[in-house]
C-alpha positions, 0 to 999 in steps of 0.5 A, spaced: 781 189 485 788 187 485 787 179 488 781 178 483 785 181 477 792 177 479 788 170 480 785 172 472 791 173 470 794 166 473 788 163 471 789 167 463 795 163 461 795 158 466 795 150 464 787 147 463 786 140 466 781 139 460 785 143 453 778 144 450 779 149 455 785 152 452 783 151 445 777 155 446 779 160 450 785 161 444 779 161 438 775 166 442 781 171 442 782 170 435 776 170 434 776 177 437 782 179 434 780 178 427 773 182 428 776 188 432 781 188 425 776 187 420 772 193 424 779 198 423 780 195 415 771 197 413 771 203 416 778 205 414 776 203 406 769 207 407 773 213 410 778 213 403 772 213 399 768 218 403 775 222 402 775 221 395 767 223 394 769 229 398 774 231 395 771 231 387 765 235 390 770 240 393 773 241 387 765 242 383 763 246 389 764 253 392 766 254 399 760 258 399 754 258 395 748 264 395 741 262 394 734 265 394 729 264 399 723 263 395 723 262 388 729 259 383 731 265 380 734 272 382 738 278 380 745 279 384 745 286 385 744 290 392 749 293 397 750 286 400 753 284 393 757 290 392 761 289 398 764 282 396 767 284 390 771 289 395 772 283 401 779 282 401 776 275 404 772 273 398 778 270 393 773 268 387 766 271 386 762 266 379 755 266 377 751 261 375 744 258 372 742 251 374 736 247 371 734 241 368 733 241 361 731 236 356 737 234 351 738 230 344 744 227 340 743 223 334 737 219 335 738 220 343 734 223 347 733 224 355 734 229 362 740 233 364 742 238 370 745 243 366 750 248 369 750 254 367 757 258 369 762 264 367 767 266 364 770 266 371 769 258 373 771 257 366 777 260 367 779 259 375 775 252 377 778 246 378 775 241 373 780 240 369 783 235 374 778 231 373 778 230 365 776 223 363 776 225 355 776 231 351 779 238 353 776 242 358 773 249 355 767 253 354 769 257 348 773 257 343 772 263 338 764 263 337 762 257 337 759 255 345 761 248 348 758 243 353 763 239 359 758 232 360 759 227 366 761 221 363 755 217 365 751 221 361 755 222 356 755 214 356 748 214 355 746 218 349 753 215 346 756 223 346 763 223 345 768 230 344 771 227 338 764 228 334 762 235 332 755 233 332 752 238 336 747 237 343 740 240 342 738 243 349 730 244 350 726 248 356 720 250 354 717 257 354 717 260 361 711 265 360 708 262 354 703 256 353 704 250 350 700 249 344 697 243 345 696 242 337 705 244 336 708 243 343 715 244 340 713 250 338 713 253 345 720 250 347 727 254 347 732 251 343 740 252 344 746 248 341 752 246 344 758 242 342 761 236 346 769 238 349 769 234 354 767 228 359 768 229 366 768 225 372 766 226 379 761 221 382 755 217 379 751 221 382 752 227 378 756 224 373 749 221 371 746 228 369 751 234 369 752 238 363 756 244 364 755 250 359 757 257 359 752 262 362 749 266 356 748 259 352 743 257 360 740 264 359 739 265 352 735 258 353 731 260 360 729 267 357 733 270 362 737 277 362 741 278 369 738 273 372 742 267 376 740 261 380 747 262 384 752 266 387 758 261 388 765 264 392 771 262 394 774 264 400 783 267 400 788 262 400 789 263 407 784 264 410 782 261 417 777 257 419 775 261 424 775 267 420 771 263 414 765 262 419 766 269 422 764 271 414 759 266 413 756 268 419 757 276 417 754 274 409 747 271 413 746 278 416 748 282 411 743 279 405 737 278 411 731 274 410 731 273 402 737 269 401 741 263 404 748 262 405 750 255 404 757 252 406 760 245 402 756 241 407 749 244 406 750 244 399 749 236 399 746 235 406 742 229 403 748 226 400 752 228 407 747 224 412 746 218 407 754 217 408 754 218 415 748 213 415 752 208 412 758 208 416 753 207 423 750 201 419 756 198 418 760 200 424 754 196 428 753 191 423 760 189 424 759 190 432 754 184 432 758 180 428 764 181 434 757 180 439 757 173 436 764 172 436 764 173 443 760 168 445 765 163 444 768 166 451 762 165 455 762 157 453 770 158 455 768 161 462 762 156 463 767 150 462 773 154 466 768 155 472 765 148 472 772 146 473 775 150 478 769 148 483 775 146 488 779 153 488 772 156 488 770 152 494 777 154 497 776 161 496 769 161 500 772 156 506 778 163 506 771 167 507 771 170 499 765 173 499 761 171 493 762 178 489 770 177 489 768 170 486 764 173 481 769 179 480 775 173 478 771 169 472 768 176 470 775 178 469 778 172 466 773 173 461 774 180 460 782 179 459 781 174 454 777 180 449 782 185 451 787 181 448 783 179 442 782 186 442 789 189 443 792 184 437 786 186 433 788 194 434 794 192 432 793 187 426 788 192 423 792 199 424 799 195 421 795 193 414 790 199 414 798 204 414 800 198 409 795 198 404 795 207 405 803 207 403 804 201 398 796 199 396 798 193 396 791 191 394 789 193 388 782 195 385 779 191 379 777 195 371 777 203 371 776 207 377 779 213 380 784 210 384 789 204 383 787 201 390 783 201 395 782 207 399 783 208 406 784 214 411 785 211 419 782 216 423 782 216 431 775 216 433 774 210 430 780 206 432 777 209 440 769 207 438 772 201 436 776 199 441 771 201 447 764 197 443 769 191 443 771 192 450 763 193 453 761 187 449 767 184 452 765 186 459 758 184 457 759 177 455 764 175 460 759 177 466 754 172 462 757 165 466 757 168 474 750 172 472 747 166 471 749 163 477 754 158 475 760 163 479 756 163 486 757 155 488 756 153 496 761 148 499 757 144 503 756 144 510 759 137 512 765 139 509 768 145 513 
């Protein structure tokens, strides 16, 4: 392996008789090189937007959430739910009741998820960080108010300066609808506008968060919730975390699930996961194309190094070290393209990390661009780039174009 890796190397940088030899080699691991960095820069941007989405929905959603089986509804009571509230392990314990209702403001109308929480979300959770406008809270004296998600606050133009109130509408859980008054067979509550929050579009497009008795009274419920959330202890490890989660599925059986921060929002999870395989791989098939340069590099350097092959086969070189020679010549130049790309993309992805030195256009939740730098990136990439390097560079001698014969007059 040594004598055929030494004479690729000579071959890498030594002088070409023809220089479009030269030139195309150089365009080939600049070439390399650009797109190995354009994979380390995109897959670092997308990490600092997942890291962002995650980030928000960390600070909507419990460390755990409890939920039926079967059904929409259930009463949190039992010795299952006795022992948390003396689980040293468990830091915060709220109810909700969650439901889509039908809204109205001013002349507006249209869908909501509205959420129903305690006094204790109310008080502990940590949807005061994202505040778009208004103030946060649920009470104030006698009168109930409604946090809305800046999107749908911008679709049925709710501001928190108006005191208008919004008007939620469910219909009659056990009664029938009259065909001949149906607004008579709907529940009705108000709530006033405190303040838009934002979190993501997706939730921002539906979410109203109300105080719970407001959820209860319009659903015709008592003690009912949809949800139990927790929060473990500060603290508190992870292996510990998925000894208790683990431990709570035993406990509650059958009829509940235990859900963590992930299968809270599975879809959303998978569909982000989804995304990133897409454009790793999209952005390996532009690299693929790229690399074809090094094959019309390697098929010009074979053609004219005919006598230095015919040399090695006189010297008794069998036909596979020959092979082995161009297949790493062209492997050497990827590699070098690689090795700079790695280097170009990680430099401006911690640049753009400490100094954002690219800044985001209009309103967002961040001055520039986002980037995480993750490691299992940087190791994909660099072993897809090197496979299609090795790949490409084989190409030529496959072909027949690394195996000449010396003719026989000339032994």
């Amino acid at each position: 392996m040594r004598l055929p890796l030494y004479i690729a190397f000579r071959y890498l940088f030594a002088r070409k008789s023809h220089n479009v030899i030269n030139i195309i080699s150089a365009i080939s691991a600049v070439g390399m090189m650009v797109g190995t960095a354009a994979l380390i820069l995109i897959l670092s941007v997308y990490n600092g937007f997942d890291g962002i989405i995650k980030a928000n929905l960390n600070d909507v959603d419990s460390d755990l959430r409890i939920v039926p089986a079967q059904g929409k509804l259930f009463v949190p009571e039992g010795p299952a739910f006795d022992k948390l509230y003396d689980d040293a392990r468990i830091g915060t314990i709220s109810s909700l009741l969650e439901d889509d209702v039908f809204i109205s403001y001013y002349q507006m109308q249209g869908l909501a998820r509205a959420r129903g929480v305690d006094v204790i979300y109310e008080e502990e959770s940590r949807m005061p960080a994202h505040v778009a406008k208004g103030e946060w809270f649920l009470h104030k004296g006698d009168l109930r108010y409604a946090a809305v998600g800046v999107a749908l606050a911008q679709k049925m133009t709710i501001d928190p300066r108006w005191s208008k109130p919004i008007e939620l509408w469910y219909p009659e859980r056990e009664g029938r609808i009259s065909p001949s008054n149906p607004g008579a067979s709907l529940r009705n509550e108000s709530v006033l506008p405190s303040c838009l929050v934002a979190l993501n579009a997706e939730i921002d497009a539906s979410l109203m968060i109300v105080p719970l008795e407001t959820m209860r009274s319009l659903l015709g419920c008592t003690d009912e919730v949809s949800a139990v959330d927790l929060w473990f202890a500060p603290g508190l490890s992870a292996r510990a975390q998925k000894r208790f989660t683990r431990e709570l599925g035993r406990n509650l059986g059958k009829d509940f699930i235990v859900q963590d921060k992930y299968q809270q929002h599975i879809g959303l999870y998978k569909m982000m996961r989804y995304e990133k395989a897409a454009i790793f791989f999209i952005l390996l098939f532009v690299v693929i194309i790229i690399a074809l340069n090094i094959f019309g590099s390697l098929s010009m350097l074979i053609i004219e190094k005919q006598e230095d092959i015919a040399t090695l086969q006189a010297l008794g070189a069998p036909d596979t070290l020959v092979r082995r020679i161009f297949v790493l010549e062209g492997w050497l130049i990827s590699l070098l393209g690689m090795a700079l790309g790695l280097a170009l993309g990680v430099a401006l992805t911690l640049a753009q990390q400490h100094w954002g030195i690219v800044k985001m256009p209009g309103n967002f939740l961040a001055n520039a661009y986002p980037v995480a730098l993750h490691g299992i990136d940087v190791a994909l990439t660099a072993i897809g780039v090197a496979i299609i390097g090795l790949i490409i560079a084989a190409l030529p001698s496959a072909s027949g174009k690394g195996r000449p014969r010396v003719p026989q007059g000339e032994l």
